[in-house]
VODREN-66523 format. One record per residue (C-alpha): x, y, z. Coordinates in steps of 0.2 Angstrom, whole numbers, plus 5000, padded with zeros to 4 digits. Each point is the difference from the previous one (the first is absolute). Layout:
BEGIN
XYZ
...
END
This chain:
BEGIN
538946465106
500949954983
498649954987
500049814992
500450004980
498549914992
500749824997
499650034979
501250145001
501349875010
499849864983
500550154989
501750024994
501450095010
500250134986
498250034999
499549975016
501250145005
499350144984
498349955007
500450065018
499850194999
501450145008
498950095015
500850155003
499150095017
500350174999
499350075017
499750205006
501850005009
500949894989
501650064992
499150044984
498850105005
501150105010
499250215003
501150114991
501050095010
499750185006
501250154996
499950125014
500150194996
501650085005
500150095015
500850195004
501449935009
500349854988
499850044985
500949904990
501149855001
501650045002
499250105017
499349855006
501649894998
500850135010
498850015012
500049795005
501849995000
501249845001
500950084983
498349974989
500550174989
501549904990
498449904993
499150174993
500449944982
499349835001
498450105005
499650134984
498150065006
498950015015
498749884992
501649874999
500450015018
498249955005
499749854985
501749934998
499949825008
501549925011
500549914983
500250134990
500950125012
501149855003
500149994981
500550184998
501349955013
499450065017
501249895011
500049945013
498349925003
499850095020
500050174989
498749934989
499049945014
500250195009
499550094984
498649904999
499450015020
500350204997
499149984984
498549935008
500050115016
499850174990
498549934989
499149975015
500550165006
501149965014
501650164998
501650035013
500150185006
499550154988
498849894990
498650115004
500750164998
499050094986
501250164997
501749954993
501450104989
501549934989
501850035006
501149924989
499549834999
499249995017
498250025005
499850165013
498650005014
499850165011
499350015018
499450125011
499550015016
498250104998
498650055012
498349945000
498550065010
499749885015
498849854995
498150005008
500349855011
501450095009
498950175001
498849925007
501249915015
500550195002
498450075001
499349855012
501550065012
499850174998
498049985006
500649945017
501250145002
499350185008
499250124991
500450204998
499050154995
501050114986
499450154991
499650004980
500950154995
499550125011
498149994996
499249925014
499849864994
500449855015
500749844990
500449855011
501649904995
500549855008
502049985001
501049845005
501649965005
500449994981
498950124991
498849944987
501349934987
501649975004
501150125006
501250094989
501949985000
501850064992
499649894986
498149974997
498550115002
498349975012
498949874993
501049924989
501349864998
501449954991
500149874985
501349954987
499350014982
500649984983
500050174991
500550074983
501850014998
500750175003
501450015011
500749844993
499750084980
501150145008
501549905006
500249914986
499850174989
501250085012
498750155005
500149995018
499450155010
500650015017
498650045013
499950135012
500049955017
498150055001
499749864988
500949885007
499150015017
498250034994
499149845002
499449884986
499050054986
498049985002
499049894989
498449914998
499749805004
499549984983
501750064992
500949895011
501049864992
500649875014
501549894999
500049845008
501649945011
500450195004
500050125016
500250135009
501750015011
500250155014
499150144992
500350054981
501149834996
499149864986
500949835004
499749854993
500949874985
501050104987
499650175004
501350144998
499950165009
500050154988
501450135010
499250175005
498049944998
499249975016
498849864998
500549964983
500749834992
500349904985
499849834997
501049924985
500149844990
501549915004
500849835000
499449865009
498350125009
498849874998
501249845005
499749875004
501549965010
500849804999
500249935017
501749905004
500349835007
500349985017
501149855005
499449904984
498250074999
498549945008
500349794996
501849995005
499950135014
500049875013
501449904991
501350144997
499850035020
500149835008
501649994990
500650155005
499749995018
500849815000
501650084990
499950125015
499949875013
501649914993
501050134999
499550055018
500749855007
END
């Protein structure tokens, strides 16, 4: 509702009556003016700077590195002053910016949580490995609650005399062992410090016996497993998943690498016009087919 100007203020002069009117300027918790400065995440081990993160989100970001000089710029410089500094065209502006957004909040493409990395060159190195851990509780306990239905045997404790009585299942207490993986454990991929991948790139590659080859996966604790998200186990020592490479000769074993374009967001492509002349593009296709039909 607009307030009513006194009717002694409305007798005054346009000039005064105009100096005596004050400038209200609100100034409200989310306006423009009071906007929270913005947060500058900490580098991560697989982006550790900026020309690994223009890499990583593709389209051909890396020919802007130079517009870019610090990681503090990359996360304060506004859409006007990249455009300023000539980052053209505006869609690149807009991606940088989504991108920029998405990693402050903490939202990374494949290898962002990797927490062991090396430097090759000018890319950023991950190694995996497929490790054993020792069975959790919850799937012991399934075991066990099987193996108490199954029939019991009598065996002898070493000779002594001593009767123990042991219950055993289809499946044993843990799970069985195979070629590649031992009783009560199970395979997992995790993010270990780079060894086989410093080697190739030092060129010291020892070849392995055939012994080492085929013994199973190396044992470790739960606690000094690193998972990484968007990768998996294929047939029985392969990791598969985005940007992996196999390393040649090391069972269970792979690298994942910085590269072009890894993080993309890929552009989609019109179809018949797009979406809003879809419908228009066909009909007149299909009556252009008609009439040359007859």
């Amino acid at each position: 509702m607009a307030l009513r100007r006194p009717l002694a203020l409305l007798q005054l002069p346009t000039s005064l009556r105009t100096a005596a009117t004050p400038a209200c300027t609100q100034c409200r918790s989310l306006h423009a003016l009071n906007k929270p400065s913005l947060r500058i995440p900490p580098p991560i081990p697989f982006v550790p700077d900026v020309p690994t993160f223009l890499t990583l989100i593709g389209r051909d970001m890396i020919k802007h590195e130079a517009k870019i000089p610090s990681w503090e710029a990359l996360f304060t410089l506004s859409s006007e002053q990249l455009k300023e500094s000539g980052l053209e065209p505006p869609r690149a502006r807009r991606y940088l910016l989504w991108w920029r957004e998405r990693f402050r909040r903490g939202i990374y493409g494949v290898g962002g949580d990797v927490k062991h990395t090396t430097k090759i060159g000018n890319q950023v190195a991950a190694e995996l490995r497929i490790v054993q851990v020792p069975e959790s509780g919850r799937k012991q306990q399934q075991q066990q609650q099987q193996n108490s239905t199954s029939p019991a045997t009598l065996t002898n404790d070493a000779g002594v005399g001593n009767l123990r009585i042991t219950r055993v299942g289809k499946s044993g207490q843990h799970s069985p062992a195979t070629l590649t993986k031992d009783a009560g454990y199970v395979k997992v991929i995790s993010n270990m410090r780079p060894h086989f991948v410093k080697e190739i790139y030092e060129g010291k590659v020892k070849e392995l016996s055939i012994l080492n080859r085929l013994a199973p996966s190396p044992i470790v604790q739960k606690n000094q497993v690193s998972k990484v998200k968007g990768m998996k186990i294929a047939g029985s020592n392969t990791i598969a998943g985005t940007g992996v490479e196999y390393i040649r000769g090391r069972k269970g074993v792979a690298v994942l690498k910085t590269r072009e374009g890894l993080w993309e967001q890929r552009r989609g492509h019109k179809v018949d016009g797009g979406e809003r002349r879809k419908a228009e593009v066909r009909a007149k296709r299909a009556a252009a087919e008609r009439k040359n039909a007859r």
